[in-house]
Structures are given as structure tokens and as C-alpha cells.
C-alpha positions as CSV (number, residue, x, y, z in Angstrom):
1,X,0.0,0.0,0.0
2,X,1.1,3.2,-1.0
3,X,2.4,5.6,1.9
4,X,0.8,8.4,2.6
5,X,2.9,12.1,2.0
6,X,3.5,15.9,3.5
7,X,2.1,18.1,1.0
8,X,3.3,21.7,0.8
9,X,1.7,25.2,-0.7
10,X,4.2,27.9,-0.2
11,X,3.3,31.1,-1.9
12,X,5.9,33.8,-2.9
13,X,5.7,37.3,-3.4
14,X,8.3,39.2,-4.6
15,X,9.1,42.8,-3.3
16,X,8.9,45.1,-6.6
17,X,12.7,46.4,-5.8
18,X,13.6,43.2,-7.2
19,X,12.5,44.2,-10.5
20,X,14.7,47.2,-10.9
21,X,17.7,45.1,-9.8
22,X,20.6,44.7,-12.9
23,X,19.2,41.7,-15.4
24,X,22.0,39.5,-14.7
25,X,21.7,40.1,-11.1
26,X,17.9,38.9,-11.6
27,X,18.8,35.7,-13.7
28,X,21.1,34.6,-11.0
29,X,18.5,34.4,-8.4
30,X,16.4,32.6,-10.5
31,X,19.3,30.0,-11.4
32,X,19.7,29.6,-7.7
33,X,15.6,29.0,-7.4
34,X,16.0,26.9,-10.0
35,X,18.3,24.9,-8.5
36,X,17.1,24.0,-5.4
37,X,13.9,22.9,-7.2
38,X,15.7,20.3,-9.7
39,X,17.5,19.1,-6.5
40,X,14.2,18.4,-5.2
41,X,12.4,17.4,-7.9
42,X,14.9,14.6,-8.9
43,X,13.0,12.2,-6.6
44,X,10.0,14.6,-5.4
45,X,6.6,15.7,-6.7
46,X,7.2,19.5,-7.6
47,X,5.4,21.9,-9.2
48,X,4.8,25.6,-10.5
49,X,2.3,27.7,-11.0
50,X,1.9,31.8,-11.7
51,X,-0.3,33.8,-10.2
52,X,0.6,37.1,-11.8
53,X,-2.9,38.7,-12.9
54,X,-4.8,36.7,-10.6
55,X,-3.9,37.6,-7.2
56,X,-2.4,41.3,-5.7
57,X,-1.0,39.4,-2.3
58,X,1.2,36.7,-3.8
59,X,2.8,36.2,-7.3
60,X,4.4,32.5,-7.3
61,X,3.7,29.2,-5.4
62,X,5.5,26.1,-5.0
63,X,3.8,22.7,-5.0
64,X,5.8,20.4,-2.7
65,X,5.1,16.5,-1.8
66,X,7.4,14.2,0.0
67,X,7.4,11.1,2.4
68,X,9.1,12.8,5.4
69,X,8.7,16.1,6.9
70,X,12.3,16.9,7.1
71,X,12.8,16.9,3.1
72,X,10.0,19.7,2.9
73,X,11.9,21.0,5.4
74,X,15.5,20.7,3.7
75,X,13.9,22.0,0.3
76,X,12.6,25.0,1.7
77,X,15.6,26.0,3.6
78,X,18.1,25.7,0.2
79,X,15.1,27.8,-1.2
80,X,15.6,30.5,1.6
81,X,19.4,30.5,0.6
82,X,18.4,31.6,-3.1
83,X,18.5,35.0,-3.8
84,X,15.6,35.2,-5.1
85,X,14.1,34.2,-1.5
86,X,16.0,37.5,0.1
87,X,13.9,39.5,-2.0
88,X,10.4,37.8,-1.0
89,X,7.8,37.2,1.5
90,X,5.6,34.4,2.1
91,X,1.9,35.5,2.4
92,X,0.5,32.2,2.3
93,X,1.9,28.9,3.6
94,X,-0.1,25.5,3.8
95,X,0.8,22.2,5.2
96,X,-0.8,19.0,5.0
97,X,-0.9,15.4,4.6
98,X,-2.6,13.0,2.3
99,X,-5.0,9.9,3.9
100,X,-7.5,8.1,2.4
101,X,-11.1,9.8,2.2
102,X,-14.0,8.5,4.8
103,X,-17.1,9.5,2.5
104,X,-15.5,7.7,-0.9
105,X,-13.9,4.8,-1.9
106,X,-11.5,6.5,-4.1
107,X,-8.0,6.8,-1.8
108,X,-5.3,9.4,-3.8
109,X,-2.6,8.9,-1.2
110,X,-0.5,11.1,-3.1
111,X,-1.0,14.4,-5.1
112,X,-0.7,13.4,-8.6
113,X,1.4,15.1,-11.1
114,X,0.1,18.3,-13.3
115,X,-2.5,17.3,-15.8
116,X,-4.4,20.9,-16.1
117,X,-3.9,24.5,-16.6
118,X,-5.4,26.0,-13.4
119,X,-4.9,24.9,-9.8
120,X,-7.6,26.5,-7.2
121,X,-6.7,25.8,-4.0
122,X,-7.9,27.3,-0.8
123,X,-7.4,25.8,3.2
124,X,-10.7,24.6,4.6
125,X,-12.2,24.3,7.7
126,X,-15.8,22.7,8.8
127,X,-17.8,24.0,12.1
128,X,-17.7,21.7,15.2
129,X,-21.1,21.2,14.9
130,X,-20.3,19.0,12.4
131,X,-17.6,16.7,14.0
132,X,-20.6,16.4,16.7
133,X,-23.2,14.4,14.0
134,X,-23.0,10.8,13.7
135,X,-20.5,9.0,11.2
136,X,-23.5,7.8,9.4
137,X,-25.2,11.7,8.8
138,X,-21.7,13.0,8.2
139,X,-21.8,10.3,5.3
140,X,-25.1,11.0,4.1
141,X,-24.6,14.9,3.7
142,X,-21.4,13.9,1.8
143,X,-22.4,11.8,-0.5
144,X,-24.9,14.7,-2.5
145,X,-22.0,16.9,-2.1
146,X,-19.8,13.7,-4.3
147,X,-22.4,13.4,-6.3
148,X,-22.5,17.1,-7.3
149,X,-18.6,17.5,-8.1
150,X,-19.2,14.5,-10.2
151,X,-21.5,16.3,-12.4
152,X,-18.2,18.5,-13.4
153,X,-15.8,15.7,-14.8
154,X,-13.7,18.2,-16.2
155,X,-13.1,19.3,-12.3
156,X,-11.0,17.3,-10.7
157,X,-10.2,17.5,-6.5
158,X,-7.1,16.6,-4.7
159,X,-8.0,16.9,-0.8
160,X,-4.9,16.6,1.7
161,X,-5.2,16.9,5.5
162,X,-4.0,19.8,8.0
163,X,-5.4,18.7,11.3
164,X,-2.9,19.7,13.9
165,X,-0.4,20.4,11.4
166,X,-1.6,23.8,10.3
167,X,-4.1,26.7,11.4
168,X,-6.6,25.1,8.7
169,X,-8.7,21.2,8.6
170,X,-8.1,20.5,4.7
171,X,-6.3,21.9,1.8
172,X,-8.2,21.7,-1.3
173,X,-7.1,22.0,-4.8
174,X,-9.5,21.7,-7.7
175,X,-8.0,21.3,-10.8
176,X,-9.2,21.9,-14.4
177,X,-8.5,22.9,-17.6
178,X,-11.9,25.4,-18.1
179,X,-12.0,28.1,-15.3
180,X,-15.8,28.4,-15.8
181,X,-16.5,24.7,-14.9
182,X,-15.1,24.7,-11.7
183,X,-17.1,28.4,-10.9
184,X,-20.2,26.7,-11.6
185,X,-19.1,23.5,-9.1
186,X,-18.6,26.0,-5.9
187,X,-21.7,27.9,-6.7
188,X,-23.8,24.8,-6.9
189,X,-21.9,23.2,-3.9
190,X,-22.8,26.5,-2.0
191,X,-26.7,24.8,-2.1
192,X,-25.7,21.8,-0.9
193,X,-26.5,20.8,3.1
194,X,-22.9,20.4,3.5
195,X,-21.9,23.7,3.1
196,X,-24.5,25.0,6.3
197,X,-21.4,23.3,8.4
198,X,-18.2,25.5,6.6
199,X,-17.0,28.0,8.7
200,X,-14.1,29.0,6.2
201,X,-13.2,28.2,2.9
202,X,-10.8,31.4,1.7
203,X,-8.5,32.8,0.5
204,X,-8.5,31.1,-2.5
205,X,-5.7,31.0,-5.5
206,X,-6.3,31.2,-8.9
207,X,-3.0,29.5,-10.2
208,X,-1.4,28.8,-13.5
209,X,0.2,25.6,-14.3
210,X,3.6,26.5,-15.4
211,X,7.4,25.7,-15.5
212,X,9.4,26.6,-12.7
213,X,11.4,28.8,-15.1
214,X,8.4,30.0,-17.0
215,X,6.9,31.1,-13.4
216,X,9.9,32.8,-12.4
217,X,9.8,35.0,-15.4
218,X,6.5,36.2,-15.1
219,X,7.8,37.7,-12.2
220,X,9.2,40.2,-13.9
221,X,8.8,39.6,-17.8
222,X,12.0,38.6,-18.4
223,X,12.5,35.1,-19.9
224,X,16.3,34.3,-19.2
225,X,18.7,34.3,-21.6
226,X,19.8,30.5,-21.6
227,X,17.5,27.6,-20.6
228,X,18.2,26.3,-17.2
């Protein structure tokens, strides 16, 4: 059986000084990012995404997933060597693990590599009103709310779990290759009886599925001059 793995959202956002440093000062930095995320992503899940345009609090986040906390913890302190890092803040930080679901039979144990454009994620957390109804209710209200993401099959849901580990209950991260589909998902959802027992579900992040390199550019629209 699969093990189950830390996830990690860190998001970036780069103080607008960088921009007006030298190009070739700027490049380094992002070789250095670079690097620490192809030493990571050698045996790692990893992965970019842009939020330039769709957010004014955070420009950049990281995907992370290993086994062990202490490689999340290694990869983000060779990322805070970077220069890049000196530069930034991060506004938004999420950690979680993965477990099997109680309400389906469908067990993702790991976050599975990209296969759309747009990530929405967002932290989670449910009232304690609803940790006080039976297992069986609890199951009952879930299953319309399955039953209504599976009308969007172009929508598709990676859930990881924060209890104890982080200020929020769940990380969720919807992903999908047609922004609309997955507006018309939450605004049904809000009609379903499970969301009566959500006591908060934002901020959420509009990101782009992109390259570590291509992400690092839109920082500051500068594509750099070799590949790394």
C-alpha cells in the first residue's frame, strides 16, 4: 500500500525592488531558485504555478510533496538561501498530509502530477457542529456533495489533510483545464446541506500551471537568456 505524503503550498511574493535590480543580477536568483527545485524534484513531486494577474497578495507558489517532513523542510531551507528568497515574502503557507477519504472509496494517497492548466486551492475548515453528528449523517450529507462535483468531470479535486499540522482542517485544490466549470461546481456546492457546516473556505488562489522557469519569469517579464 502506498504511503501516505506531507504536502506543501508555499506562496511567494516578490518585493517590486527586485525588478529594478541589474538583469543579470535577476537571472542569477532565478538559477539559484532553480536549482534547489531540480534538486528536489529529482525524486520529489514539484510543481509551478503563476499567479501574476490573478492575485495582488502573492505572485508565485510552489507545489511540494514528499514522504518525510524533514525533506520539505531541507527543500525550503536551500530555497531561503536563493536569492531570489531574500527578495520575497511568504503570504500564504499551507501544510498538510494525504490519507484516504471516509465519505469515498477513491484513496489518492498522493498528489498526482500536473494534468491541467489552473490549480484553485484554498485551506478549509468545517464547524464543530459537524464533527458532533453521527458517522453515518456526516456520510449521508457527503455523498450529495460527491455526487455534485461529479456532475463537473472536467473538475478534478485533490484533498490533503491539516489537522494539527496547520491553522486550517483540509487543503483543497481543484483542478481543471476550463476556469468556468469549476465556478459553476462551488456555486452549486454552496446549495448543498454540507456547506450549512463551513466556517471557512478562503483565500483562495487562482493558479497557473507553469514551469518553474516560466513562473519565475513572469515575475518580472523577463525570460532568461539560456534555458536552465
Amino acid at each position: 500500500m502506498p504511503s501516505r505524503h506531507f504536502v506543501k503550498y508555499t506562496f511567494l511574493q516578490v518585493d517590486p525592488a527586485w525588478r529594478r535590480l541589474p538583469d543579470a543580477e535577476r537571472e542569477e536568483h532565478k538559477r539559484e531558485f532553480i536549482a534547489a527545485c531540480e534538486d528536489f524534484g529529482e525524486d520529489h513531486l514539484l510543481r509551478a504555478f503563476s499567479l501574476v494577474g490573478t492575485r495582488g497578495d502573492a505572485d508565485m507558489m510552489i507545489l511540494s510533496q514528499a514522504e518525510n517532513l524533514e525533506r520539505i523542510h531541507e527543500f525550503h531551507v536551500v530555497l531561503t538561501q536563493s536569492g531570489l528568497l531574500k527578495w520575497a515574502t511568504i503570504p500564504y503557507s499551507y501544510l498538510a498530509m494525504t490519507k484516504p477519504s471516509e465519505y469515498s472509496d477513491e484513496s489518492r494517497l498522493q498528489v498526482r502530477p500536473a494534468h491541467g492548466r489552473y490549480l484553485f486551492v484554498y485551506p478549509f475548515v468545517k464547524t464543530r457542529a459537524w464533527y458532533t453528528l453521527p458517522a453515518g449523517e456526516r456520510w449521508r450529507i457527503m455523498q450529495e456533495h460527491i455526487r455534485v462535483g461529479k456532475e463537473f468531470p472536467s473538475v478534478d479535486l485533490n484533498t490533503s489533510y491539516s489537522f494539527g499540522l496547520d491553522d486550517q482542517e483540509f487543503v483543497v485544490a481543484f483542478e481543471t483545464d476550463n476556469p468556468a466549470d469549476f465556478l459553476d461546481l462551488v456555486q452549486k456546492l454552496r446549495s448543498t446541506e454540507s456547506s450549512a457546516y463551513t466556517l471557512r473556505d478562503t483565500p483562495t488562489f487562482t493558479c497557473v500551471t507553469m514551469s518553474v522557469e516560466r513562473a519565475l519569469g513572469a515575475l518580472d517579464g523577463t525570460a532568461m537568456r539560456t534555458s536552465a
